[in-house]
GUPA-852688 format. One record per atom (N, C-alpha, C, O, CB): residue number from 0; residue in three letters; atom name; x, y, z. Coordinates in Angstrom, 1 decimal. Atoms other than C-alpha are relative to their C-alpha. Glycine has a CB too. Example, Ala and Ser with C-alpha at 12.3 -4.5 7.8 and 13.67 -1.06 7.14 Angstrom:
<sites>
n / res / atom / u / v / w
0 / ala / N / 0.9 / -1.2 / 0.0
0 / ala / CA / 12.3 / -4.5 / 7.8
0 / ala / C / 0.9 / 1.2 / 0.0
0 / ala / O / 1.9 / 1.2 / 0.7
0 / ala / CB / -1.0 / 0.0 / 1.2
1 / ser / N / -0.9 / -1.1 / 0.0
1 / ser / CA / 13.7 / -1.1 / 7.1
1 / ser / C / -0.8 / 1.1 / 0.8
1 / ser / O / -0.3 / 2.2 / 0.9
1 / ser / CB / 0.4 / 0.5 / -1.4
</sites>
This chain:
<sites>
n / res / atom / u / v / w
0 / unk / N / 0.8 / -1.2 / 0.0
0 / unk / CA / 0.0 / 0.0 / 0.0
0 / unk / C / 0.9 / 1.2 / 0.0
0 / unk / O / 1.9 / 1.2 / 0.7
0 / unk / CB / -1.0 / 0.0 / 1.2
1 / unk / N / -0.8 / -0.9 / 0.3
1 / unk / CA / 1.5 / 3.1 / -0.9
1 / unk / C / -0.7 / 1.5 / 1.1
1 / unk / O / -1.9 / 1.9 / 1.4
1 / unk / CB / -0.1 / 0.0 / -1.8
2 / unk / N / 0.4 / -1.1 / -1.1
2 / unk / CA / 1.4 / 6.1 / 1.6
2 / unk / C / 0.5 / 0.9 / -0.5
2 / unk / O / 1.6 / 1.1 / -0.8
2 / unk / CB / 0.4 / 0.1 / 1.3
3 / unk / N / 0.2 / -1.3 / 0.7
3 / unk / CA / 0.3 / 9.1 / 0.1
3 / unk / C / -0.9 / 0.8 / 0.0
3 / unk / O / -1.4 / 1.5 / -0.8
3 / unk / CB / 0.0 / -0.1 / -1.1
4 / unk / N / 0.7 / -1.5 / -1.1
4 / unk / CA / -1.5 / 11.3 / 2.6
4 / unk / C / 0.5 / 0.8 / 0.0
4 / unk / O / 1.7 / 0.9 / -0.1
4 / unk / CB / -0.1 / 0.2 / 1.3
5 / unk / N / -0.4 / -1.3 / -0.5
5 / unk / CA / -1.5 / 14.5 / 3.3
5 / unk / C / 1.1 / 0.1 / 0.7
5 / unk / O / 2.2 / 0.6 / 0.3
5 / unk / CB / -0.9 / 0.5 / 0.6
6 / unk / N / -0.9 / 0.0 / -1.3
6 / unk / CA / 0.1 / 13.7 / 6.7
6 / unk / C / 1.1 / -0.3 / -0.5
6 / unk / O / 2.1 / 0.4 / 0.0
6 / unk / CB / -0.3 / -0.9 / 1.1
7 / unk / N / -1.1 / 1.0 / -0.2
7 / unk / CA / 2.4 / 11.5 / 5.4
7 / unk / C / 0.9 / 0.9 / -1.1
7 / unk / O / 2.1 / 0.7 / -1.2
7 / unk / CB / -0.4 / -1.6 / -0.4
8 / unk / N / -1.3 / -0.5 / 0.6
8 / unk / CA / 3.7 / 14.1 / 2.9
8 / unk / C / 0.5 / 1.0 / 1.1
8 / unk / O / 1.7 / 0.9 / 1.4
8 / unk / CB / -0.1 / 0.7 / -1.5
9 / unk / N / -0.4 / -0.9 / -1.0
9 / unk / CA / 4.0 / 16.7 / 5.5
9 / unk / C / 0.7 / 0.2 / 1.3
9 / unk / O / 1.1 / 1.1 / 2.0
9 / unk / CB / -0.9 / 0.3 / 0.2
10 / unk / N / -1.2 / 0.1 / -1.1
10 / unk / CA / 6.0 / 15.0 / 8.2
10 / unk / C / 1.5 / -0.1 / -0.5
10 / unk / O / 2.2 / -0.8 / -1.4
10 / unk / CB / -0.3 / -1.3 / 0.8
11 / unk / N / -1.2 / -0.2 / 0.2
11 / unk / CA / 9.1 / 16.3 / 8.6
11 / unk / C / 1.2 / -0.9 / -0.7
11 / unk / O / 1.9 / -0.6 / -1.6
11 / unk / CB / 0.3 / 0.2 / 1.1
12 / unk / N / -0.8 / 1.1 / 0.3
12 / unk / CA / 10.9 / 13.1 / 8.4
12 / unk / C / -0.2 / -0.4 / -1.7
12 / unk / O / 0.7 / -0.6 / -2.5
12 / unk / CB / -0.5 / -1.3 / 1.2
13 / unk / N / 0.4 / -0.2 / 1.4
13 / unk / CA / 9.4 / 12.8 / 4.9
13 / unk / C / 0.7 / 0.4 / -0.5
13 / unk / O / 1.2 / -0.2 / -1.4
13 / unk / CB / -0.8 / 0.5 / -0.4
14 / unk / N / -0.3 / -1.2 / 1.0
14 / unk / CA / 10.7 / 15.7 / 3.7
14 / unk / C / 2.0 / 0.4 / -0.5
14 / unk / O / 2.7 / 0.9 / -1.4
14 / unk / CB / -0.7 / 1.5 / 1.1
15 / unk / N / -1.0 / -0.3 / -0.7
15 / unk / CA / 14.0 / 15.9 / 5.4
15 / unk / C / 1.2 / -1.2 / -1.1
15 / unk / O / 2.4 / -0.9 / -1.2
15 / unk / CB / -0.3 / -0.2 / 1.8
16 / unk / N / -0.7 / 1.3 / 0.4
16 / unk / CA / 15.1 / 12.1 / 3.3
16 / unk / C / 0.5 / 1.0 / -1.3
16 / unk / O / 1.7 / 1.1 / -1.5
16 / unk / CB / -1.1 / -1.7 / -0.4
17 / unk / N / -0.2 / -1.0 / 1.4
17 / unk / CA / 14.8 / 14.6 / -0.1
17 / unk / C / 1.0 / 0.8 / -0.2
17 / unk / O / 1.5 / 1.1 / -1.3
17 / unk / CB / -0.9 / 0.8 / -0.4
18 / unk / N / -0.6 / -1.4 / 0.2
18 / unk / CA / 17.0 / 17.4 / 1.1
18 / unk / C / 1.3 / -0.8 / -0.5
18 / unk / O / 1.2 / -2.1 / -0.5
18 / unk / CB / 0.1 / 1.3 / 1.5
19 / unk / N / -1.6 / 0.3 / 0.4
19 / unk / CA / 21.0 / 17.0 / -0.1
19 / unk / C / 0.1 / 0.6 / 1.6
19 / unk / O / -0.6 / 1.4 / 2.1
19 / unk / CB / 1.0 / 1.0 / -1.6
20 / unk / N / -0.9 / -0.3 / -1.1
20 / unk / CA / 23.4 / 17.0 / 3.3
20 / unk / C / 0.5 / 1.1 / -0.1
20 / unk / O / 0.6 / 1.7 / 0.9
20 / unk / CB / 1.0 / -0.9 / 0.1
21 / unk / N / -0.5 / -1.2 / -0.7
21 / unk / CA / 24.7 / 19.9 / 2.8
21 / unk / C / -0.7 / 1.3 / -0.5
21 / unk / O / -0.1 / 2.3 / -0.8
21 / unk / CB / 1.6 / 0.2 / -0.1
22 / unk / N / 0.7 / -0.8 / 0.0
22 / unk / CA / 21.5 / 22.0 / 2.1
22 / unk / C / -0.6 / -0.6 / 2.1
22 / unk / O / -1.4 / 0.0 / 2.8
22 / unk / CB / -1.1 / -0.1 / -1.7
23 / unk / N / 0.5 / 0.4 / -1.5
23 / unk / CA / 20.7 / 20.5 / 5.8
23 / unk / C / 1.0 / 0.7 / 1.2
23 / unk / O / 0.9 / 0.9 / 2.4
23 / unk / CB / 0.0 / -1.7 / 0.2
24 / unk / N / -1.0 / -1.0 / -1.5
24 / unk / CA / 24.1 / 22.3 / 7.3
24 / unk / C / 0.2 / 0.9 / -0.6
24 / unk / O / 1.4 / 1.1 / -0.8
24 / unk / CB / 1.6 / -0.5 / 0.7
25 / unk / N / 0.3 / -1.2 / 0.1
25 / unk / CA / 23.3 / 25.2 / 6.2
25 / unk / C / -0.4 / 1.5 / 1.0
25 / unk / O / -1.4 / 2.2 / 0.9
25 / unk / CB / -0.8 / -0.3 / -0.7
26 / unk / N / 0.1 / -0.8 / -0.7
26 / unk / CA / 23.9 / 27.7 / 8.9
26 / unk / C / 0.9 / -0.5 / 1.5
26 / unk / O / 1.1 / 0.0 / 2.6
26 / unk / CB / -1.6 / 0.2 / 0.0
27 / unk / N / -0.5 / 0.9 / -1.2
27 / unk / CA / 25.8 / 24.9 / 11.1
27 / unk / C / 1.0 / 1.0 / 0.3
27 / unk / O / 1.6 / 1.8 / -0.6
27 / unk / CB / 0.6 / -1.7 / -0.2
28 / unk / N / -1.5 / -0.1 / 0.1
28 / unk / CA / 28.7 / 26.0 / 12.9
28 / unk / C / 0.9 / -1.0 / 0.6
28 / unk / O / 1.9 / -0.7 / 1.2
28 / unk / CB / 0.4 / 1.3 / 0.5
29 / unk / N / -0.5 / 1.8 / -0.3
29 / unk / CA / 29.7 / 22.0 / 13.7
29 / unk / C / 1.2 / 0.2 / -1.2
29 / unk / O / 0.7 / 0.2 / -2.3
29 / unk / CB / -1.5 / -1.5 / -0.5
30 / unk / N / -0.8 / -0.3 / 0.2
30 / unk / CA / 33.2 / 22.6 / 12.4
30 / unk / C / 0.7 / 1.2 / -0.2
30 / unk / O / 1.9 / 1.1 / -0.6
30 / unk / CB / 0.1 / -0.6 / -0.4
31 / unk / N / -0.3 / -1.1 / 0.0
31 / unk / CA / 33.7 / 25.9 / 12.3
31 / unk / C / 0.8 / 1.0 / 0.8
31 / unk / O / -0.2 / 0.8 / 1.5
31 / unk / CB / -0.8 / 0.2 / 0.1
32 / unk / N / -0.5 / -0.4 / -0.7
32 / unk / CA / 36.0 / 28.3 / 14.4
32 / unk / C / -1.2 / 1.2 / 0.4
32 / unk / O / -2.0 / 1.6 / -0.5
32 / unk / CB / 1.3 / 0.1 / -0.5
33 / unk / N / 0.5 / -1.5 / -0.4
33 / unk / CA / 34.4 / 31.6 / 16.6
33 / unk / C / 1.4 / 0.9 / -0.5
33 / unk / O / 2.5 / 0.5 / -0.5
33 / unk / CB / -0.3 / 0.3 / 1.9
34 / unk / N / -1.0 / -0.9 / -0.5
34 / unk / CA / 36.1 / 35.0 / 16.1
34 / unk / C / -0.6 / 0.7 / 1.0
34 / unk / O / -1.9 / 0.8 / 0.9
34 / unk / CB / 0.6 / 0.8 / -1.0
35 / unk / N / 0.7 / -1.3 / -1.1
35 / unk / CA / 35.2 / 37.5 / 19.0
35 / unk / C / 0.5 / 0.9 / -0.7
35 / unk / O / 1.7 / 0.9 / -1.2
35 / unk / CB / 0.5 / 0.2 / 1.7
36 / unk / N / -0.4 / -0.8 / 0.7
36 / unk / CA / 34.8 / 40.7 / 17.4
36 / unk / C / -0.6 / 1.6 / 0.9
36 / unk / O / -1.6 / 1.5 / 1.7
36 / unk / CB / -0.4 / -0.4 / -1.6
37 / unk / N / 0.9 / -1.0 / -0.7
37 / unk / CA / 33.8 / 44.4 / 18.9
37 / unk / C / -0.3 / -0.1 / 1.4
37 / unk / O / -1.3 / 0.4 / 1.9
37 / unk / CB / -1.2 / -0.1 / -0.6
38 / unk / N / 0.1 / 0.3 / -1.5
38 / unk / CA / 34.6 / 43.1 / 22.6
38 / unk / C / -1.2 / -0.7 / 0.1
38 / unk / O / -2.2 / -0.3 / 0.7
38 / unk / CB / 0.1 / 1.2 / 0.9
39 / unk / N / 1.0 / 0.9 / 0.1
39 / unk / CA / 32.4 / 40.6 / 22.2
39 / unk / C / -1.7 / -0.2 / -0.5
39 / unk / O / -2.6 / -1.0 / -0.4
39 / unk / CB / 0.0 / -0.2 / 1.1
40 / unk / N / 1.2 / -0.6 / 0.8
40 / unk / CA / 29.6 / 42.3 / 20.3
40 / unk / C / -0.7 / -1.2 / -0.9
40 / unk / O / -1.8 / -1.7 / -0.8
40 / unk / CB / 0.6 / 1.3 / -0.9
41 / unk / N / 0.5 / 1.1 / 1.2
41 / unk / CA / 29.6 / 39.9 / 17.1
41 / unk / C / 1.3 / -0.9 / 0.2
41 / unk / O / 2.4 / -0.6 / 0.8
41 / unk / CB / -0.3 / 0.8 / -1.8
42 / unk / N / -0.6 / 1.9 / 0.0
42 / unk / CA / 31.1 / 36.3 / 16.7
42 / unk / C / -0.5 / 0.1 / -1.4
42 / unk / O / -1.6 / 0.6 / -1.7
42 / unk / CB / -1.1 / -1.6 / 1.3
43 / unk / N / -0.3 / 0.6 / 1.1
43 / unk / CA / 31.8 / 35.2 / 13.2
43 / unk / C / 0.6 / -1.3 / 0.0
43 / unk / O / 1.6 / -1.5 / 0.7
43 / unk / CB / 0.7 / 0.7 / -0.5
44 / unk / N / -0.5 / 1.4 / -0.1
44 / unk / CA / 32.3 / 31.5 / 12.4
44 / unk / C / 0.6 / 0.0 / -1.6
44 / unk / O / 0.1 / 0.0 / -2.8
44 / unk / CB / -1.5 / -1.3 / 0.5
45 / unk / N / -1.2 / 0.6 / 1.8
45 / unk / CA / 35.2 / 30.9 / 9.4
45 / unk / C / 0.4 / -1.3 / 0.6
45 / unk / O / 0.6 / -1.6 / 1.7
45 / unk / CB / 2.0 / 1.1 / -0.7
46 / unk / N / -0.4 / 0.9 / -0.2
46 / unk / CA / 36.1 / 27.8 / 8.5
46 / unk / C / 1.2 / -0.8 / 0.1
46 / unk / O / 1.4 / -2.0 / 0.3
46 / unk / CB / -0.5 / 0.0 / -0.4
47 / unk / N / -1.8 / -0.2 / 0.0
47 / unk / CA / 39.9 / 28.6 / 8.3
47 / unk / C / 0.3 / 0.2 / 1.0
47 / unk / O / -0.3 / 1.2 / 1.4
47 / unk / CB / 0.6 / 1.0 / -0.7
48 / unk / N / -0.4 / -0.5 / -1.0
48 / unk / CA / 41.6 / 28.9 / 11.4
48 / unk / C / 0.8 / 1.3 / -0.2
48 / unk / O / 0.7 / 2.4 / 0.3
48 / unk / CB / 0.6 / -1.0 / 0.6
49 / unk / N / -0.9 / -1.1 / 0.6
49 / unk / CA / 44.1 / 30.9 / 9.7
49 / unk / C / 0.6 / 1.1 / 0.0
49 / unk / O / 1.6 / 1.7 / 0.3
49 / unk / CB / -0.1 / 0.1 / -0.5
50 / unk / N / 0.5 / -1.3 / 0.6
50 / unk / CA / 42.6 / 33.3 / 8.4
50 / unk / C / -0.7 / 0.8 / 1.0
50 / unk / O / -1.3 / 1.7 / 0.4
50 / unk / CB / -0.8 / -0.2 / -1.1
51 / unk / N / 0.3 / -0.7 / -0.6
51 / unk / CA / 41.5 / 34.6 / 11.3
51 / unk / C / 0.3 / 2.0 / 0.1
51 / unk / O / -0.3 / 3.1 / 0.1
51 / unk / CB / 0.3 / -0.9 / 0.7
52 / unk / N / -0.6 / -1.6 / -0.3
52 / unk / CA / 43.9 / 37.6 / 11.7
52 / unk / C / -0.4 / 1.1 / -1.6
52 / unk / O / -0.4 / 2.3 / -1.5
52 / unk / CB / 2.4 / -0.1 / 0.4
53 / unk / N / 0.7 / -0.6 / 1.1
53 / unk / CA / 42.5 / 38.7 / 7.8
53 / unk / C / -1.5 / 0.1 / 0.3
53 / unk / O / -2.2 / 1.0 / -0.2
53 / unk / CB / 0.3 / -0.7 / -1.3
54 / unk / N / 1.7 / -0.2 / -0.2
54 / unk / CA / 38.8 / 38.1 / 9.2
54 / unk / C / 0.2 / 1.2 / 0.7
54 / unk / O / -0.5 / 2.1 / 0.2
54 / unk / CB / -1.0 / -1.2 / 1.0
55 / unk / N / 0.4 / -0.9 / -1.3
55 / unk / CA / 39.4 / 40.6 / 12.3
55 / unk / C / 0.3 / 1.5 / -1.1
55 / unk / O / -0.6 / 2.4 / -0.9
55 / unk / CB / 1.6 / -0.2 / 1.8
56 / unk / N / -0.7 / -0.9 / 0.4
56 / unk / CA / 41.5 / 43.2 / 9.6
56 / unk / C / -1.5 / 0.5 / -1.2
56 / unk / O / -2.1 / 1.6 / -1.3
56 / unk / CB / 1.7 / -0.6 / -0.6
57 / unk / N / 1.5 / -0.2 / 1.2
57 / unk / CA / 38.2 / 42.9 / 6.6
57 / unk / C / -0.7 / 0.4 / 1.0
57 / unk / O / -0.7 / 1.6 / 0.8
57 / unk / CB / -0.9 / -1.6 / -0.9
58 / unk / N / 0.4 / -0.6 / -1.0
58 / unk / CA / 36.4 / 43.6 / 9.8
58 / unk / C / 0.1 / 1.6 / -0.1
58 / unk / O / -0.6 / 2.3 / -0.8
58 / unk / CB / 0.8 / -0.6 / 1.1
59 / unk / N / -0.3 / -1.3 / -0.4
59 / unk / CA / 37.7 / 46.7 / 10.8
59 / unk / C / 0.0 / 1.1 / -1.2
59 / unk / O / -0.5 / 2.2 / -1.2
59 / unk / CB / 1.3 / -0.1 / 0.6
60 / unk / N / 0.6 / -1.2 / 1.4
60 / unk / CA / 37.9 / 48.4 / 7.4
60 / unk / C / -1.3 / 0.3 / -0.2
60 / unk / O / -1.8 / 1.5 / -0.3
60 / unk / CB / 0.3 / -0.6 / -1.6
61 / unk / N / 1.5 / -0.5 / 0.4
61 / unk / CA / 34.1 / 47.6 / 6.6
61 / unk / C / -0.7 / 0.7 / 1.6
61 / unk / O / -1.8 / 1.3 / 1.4
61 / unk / CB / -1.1 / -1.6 / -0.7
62 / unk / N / 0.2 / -0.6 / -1.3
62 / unk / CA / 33.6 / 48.8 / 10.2
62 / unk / C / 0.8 / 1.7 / -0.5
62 / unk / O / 0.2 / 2.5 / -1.1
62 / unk / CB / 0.9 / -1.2 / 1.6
63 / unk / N / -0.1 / -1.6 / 0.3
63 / unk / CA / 35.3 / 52.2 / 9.6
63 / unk / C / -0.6 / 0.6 / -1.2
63 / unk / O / -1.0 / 1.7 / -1.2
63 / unk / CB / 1.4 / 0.3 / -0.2
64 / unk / N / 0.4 / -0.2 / 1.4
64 / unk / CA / 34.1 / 52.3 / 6.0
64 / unk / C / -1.6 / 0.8 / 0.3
64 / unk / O / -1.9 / 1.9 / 0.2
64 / unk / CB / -0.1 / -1.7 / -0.9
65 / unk / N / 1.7 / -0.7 / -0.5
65 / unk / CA / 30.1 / 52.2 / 7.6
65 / unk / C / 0.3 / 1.5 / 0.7
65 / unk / O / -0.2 / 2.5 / 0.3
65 / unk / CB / -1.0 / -1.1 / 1.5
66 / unk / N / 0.4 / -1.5 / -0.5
66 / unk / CA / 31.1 / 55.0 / 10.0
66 / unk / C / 0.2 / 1.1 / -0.6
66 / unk / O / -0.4 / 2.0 / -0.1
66 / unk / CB / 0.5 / 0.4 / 0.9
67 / unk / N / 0.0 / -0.8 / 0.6
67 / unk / CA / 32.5 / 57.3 / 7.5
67 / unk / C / -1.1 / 0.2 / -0.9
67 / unk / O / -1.5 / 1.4 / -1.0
67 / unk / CB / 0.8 / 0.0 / -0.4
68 / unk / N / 0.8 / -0.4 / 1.1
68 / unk / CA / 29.9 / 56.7 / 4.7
68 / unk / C / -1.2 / 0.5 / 1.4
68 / unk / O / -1.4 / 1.7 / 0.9
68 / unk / CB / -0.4 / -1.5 / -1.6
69 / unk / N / 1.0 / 0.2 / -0.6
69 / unk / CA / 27.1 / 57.0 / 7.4
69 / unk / C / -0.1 / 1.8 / 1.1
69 / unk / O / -1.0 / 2.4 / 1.6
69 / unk / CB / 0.1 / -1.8 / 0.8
70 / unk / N / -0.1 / -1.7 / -1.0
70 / unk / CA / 28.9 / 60.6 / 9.5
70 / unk / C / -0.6 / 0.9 / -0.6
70 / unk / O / -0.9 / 1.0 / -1.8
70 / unk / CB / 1.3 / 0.8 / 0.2
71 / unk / N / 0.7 / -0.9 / 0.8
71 / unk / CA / 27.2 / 63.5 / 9.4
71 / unk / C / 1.3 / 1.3 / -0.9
71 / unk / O / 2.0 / 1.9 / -0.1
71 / unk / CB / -1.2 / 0.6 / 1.2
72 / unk / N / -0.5 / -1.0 / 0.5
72 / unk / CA / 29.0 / 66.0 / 6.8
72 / unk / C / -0.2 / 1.3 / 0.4
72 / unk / O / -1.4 / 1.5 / 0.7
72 / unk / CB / -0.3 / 0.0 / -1.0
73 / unk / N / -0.6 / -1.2 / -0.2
73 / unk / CA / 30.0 / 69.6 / 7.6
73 / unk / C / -0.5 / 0.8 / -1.2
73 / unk / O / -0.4 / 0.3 / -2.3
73 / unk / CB / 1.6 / -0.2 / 0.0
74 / unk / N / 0.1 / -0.8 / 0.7
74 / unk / CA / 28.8 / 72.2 / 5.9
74 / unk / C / 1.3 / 1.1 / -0.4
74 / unk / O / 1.6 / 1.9 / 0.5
74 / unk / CB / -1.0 / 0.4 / 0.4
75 / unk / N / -1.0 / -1.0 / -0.3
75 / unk / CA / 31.7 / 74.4 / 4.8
75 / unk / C / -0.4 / 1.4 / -0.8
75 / unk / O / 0.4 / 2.4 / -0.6
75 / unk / CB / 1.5 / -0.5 / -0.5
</sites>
């Protein structure tokens, strides 16, 4: 007999056999490193250890970058 209910399409477990593995760790950070950034403000997970000291540095530029484009201008 073939099960082909409603229910039976709509449970999770159903659904979950279809997806690809790595549309399912999509957001994991199950091998991932933390950085602490902003005195503990934001956490970034890369998957390079490495590369950390270039994450903190891309950091800090687009962090100065927002506050300039975003200051208020001077009228002169």
């Amino acid at each position: 007999m073939k099960k082909d209910t409603l229910e039976y399409r709509m449970m999770l477990e159903h659904n979950r056999l279809k997806i690809p593995d790595s549309k399912l760790l999509t957001g994991s950070t199950k091998g991932k490193f933390p950085v602490v950034l902003d005195g503990g403000r934001t956490t970034i997970f890369i998957s390079d250890e490495s590369k950390e000291s270039e994450t903190r540095e891309k950091y800090e530029l687009r962090k100065d970058n927002r506050v300039n484009f975003y200051a208020k201008k001077t009228k002169s």
